[in-house]
C-alpha positions in Angstrom: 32.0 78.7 174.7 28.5 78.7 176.1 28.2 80.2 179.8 29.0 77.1 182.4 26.9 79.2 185.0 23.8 78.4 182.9 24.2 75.0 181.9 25.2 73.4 185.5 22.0 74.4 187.2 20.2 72.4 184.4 22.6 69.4 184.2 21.9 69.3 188.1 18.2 69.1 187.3 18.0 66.6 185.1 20.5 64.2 187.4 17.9 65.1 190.1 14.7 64.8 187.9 15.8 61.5 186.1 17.9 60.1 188.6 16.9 56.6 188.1 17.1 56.5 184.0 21.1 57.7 184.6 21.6 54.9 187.8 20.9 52.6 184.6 21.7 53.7 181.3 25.4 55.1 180.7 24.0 56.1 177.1 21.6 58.4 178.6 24.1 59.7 180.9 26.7 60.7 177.7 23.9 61.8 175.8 22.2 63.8 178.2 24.8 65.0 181.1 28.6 64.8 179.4 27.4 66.2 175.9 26.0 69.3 177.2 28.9 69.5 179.6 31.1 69.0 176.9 29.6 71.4 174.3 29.8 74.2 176.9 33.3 73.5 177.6 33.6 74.8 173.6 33.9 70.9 172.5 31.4 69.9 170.0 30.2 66.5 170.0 29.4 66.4 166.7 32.4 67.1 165.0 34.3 64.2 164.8 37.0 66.6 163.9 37.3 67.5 168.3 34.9 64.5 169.8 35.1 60.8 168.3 33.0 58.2 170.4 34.2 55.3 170.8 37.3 55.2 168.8 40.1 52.1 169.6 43.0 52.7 171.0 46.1 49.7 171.9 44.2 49.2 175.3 40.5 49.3 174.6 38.1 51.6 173.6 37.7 54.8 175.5 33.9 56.6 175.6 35.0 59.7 174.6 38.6 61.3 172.6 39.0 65.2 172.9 41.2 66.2 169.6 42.3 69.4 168.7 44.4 70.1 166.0 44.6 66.9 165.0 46.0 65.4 168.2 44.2 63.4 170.9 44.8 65.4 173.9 42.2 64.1 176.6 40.4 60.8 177.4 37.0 60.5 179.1 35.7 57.4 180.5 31.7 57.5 181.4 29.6 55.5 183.9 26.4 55.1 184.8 25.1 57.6 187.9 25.0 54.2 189.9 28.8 53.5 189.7 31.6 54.5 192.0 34.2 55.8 189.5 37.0 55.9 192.2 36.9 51.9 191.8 40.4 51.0 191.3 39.7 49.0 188.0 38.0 51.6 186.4 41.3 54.4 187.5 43.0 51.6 185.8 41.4 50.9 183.2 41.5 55.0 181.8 45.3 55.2 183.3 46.1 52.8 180.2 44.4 54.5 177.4 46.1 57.8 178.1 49.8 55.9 178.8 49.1 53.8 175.6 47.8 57.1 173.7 50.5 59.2 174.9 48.0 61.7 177.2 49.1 63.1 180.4 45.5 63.1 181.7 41.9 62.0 181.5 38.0 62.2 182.9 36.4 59.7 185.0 32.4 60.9 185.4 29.5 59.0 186.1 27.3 62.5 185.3 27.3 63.4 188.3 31.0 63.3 189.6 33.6 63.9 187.6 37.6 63.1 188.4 40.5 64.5 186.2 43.8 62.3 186.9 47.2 61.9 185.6 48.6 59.2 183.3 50.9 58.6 185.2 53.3 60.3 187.7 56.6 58.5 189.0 56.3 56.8 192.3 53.0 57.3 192.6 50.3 54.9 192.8 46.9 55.1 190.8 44.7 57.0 194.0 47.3 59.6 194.2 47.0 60.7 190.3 43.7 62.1 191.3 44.1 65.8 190.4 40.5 67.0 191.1 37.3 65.6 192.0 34.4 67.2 192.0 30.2 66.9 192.6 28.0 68.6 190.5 25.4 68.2 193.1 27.0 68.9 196.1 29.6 71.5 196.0 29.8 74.8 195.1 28.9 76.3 191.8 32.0 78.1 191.6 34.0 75.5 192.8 32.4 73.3 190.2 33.0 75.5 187.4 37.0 76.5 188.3 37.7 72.8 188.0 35.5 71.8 184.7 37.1 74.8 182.9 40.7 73.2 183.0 39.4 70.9 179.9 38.1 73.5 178.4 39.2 73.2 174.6 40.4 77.0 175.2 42.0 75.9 178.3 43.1 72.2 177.4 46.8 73.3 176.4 47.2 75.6 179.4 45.6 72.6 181.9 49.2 72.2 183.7 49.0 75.8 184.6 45.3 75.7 185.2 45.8 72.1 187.9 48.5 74.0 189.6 47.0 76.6 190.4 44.3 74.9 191.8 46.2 72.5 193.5 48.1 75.4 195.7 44.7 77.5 196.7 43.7 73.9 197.8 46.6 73.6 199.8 46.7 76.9 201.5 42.9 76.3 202.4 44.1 73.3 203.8 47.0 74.8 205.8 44.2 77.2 207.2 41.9 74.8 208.1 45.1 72.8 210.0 46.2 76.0 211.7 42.7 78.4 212.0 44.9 80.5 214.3 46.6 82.1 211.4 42.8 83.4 209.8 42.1 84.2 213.2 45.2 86.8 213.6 44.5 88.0 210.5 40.9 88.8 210.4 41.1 90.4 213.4 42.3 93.9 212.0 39.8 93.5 209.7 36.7 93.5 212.0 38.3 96.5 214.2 38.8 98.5 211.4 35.2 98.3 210.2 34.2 98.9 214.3 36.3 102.3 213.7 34.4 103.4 210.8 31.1 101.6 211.5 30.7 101.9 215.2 33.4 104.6 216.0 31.2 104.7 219.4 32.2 101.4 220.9 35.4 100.2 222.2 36.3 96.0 221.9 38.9 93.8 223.1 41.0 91.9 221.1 39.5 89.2 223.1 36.3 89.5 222.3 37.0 89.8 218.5 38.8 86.8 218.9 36.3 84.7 220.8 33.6 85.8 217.8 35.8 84.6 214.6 36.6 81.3 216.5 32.3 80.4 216.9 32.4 81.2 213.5 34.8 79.3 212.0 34.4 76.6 213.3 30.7 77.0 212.6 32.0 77.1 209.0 35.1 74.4 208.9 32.7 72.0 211.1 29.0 73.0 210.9 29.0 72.3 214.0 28.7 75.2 217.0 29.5 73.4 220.7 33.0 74.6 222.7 35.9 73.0 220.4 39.4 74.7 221.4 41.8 75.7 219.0 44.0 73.4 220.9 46.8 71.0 220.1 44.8 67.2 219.6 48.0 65.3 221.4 47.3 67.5 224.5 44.5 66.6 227.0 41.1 68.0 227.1 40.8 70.3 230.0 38.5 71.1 233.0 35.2 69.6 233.9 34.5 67.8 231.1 38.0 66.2 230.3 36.5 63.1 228.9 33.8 63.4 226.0 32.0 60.8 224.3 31.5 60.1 220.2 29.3 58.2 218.4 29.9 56.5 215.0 26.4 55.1 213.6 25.5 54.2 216.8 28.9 52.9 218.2 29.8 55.0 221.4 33.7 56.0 222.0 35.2 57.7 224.7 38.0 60.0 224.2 40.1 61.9 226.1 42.2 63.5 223.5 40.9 64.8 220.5 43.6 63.0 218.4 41.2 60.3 219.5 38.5 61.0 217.1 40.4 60.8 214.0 41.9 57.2 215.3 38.8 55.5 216.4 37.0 56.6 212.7 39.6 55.0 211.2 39.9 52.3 213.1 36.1 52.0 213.1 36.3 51.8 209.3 38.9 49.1 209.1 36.9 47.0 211.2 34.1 47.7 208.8 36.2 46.5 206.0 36.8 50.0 204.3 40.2 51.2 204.9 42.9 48.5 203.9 46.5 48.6 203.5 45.9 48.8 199.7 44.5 52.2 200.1 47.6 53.5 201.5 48.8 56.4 200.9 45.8 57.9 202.4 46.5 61.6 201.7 45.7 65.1 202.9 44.6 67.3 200.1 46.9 67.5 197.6 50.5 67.9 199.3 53.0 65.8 200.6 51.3 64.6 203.2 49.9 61.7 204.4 47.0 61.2 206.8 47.8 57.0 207.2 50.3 55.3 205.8 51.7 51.8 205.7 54.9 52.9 207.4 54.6 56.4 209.5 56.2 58.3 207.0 55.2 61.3 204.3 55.7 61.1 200.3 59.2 62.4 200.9 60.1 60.1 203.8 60.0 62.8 206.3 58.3 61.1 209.5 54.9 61.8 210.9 55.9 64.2 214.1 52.7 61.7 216.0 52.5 58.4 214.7 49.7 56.1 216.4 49.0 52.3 214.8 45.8 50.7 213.8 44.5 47.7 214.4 45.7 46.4 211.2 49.2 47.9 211.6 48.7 50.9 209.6 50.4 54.2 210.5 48.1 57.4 211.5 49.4 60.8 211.7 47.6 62.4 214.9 49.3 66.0 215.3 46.9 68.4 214.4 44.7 71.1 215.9 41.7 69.4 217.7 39.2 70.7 214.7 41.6 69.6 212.0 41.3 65.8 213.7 37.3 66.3 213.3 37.5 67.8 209.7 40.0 64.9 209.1 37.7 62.3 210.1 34.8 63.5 208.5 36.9 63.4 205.0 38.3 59.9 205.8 34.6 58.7 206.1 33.5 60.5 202.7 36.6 58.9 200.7 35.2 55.7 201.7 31.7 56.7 201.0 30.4 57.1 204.2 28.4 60.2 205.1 30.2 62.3 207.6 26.8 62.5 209.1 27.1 59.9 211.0 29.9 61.0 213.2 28.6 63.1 216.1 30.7 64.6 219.3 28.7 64.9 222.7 
């Protein structure tokens, strides 16, 4: 298998380069983005032996079969660059060649992103089988290449192993993110013990270690650097400047509670015709549970601990940390494809 590390950079360059030829021709975009991909992944898309294009199944005719000793193990279904594969016909439309087929999962890409999902998965509807999803152009080359290498034809058999895994560092990076105070605690031995042996001259306070890691986390969680406490979002802002204003594309809000944030973004989206009961379950990372909901509950039916309702009667979960609500709203704009850009806190 050719080294991932080296072909991404130029896959990236060519989607950059030529980024009008793959917003219009899904050939190019097979030809040129997935079979590279594919071939460095150890498939060979010449060998109809591992790669048949195009071949029927009972439900249609997927782009690409991945076969290995003799059995179809993995479906991909390829766009155009143009196309938003999270469309729930075209989910669909790959969920019924693997069921028909037999596979437990399959590849949506349009070159540029690529999902895996599940076949299917009891009780669970067709957003929720998303495994992985990941940009080629935007995220991390390292986070790129962990996920890609789970269809790996070396990897392919072990891929329930592979999702797992990567589902529960998602998830404890997520339980981080909800509760920073935890990195907090635990960092903080680290930077005194490199103050002993690095600076064995100076004395710091636990407080002043403590006040550094919190700019800088939330410099990293956010990207953003004014006062945000590590507070509780259902509890109101304190001191001078108890009510605070936010802006979504131009729309002003006032808020008094950070919990705040996350429901007028949401409520902002519904009344821009994004977020619709249909799209519930809207989850958080991987897990359990839900962000909004049509009834305030989580998958297992445990209830959210601070339900709020939207203005089309949708359920909201609002008990997080004040930087989780942010971080939380600024995913629930991306998943409708909205940049998170547009959400600034004055």
């Amino acid at each position: 298998m050719n080294n991932l590390t080296g072909t991404l950079p130029l896959v990236v360059e060519k989607l950059k380069k030529y980024r009008s030829l793959y917003e219009q021709n899904e050939q190019a975009v097979r030809d040129q983005i997935v079979n590279p991909i594919l071939k460095t992944l150890g498939w060979n898309p010449e060998n109809p032996e591992e790669v048949q294009p195009d071949s029927s199944t009972e439900e249609g005719i997927p782009d690409y079969t991945l076969i290995k000793d003799g059995k179809k193990i993995l479906f991909i279904e390829a766009k155009r660059l143009s196309v938003d594969i999270e469309q729930r016909e075209i989910i669909r439309q790959l969920a019924r060649y693997c069921f028909s087929e037999g596979t437990k999962y399959g590849i949506l890409t349009n070159g540029g992103v690529w999902i895996l999902m599940r076949s299917f998965e009891e009780g669970t509807p067709l957003s929720e089988r998303i495994v992985w999803k990941v940009d080629l152009e935007d995220e991390e080359l390292t986070s790129v290449i962990r996920r890609l290498t789970t269809i790996s034809k070396t990897n392919i058999e072990n891929i329930e192993l592979l999702v797992k895994k990567i589902q529960i560092l998602d998830e404890i990076w997520q339980s981080l993110l909800e509760e920073p105070e935890e990195m907090i605690k635990g960092l903080i031995p680290v930077v005194r013990s490199i103050i002993v042996q690095g600076y064995p001259g100076y004395q710091f306070e636990d407080t002043e270690i403590e006040d550094l890691l919190k700019e800088r986390l939330k410099e990293i969680i956010l990207g953003i650097s004014e006062e945000i406490p590590y507070e509780t979002s259902i509890e109101p802002i304190s001191g001078k400047d108890s009510l605070r204003k936010m802006k979504l594309k131009g729309e002003v809000f006032e808020f008094r509670y950070y919990y705040e944030i996350l429901v007028n973004t949401a409520n902002w989206l519904i009344k821009n015709g994004k977020l619709k009961p249909s799209d519930c379950p809207v989850g958080i990372g991987r897990g359990k549970r839900y962000l909004i909901n049509k009834e305030p509950k989580h998958k297992y039916g445990d209830g959210f601990r601070a339900p709020a309702q939207l203005a089309n009667g949708l359920w909201i979960e609002r008990h997080y940390s004040a930087i989780s609500c942010i971080n939380y709203a600024k995913r629930l704009l991306e998943k409708f494809g909205i940049s998170q850009d547009i959400l600034i806190i004055e």
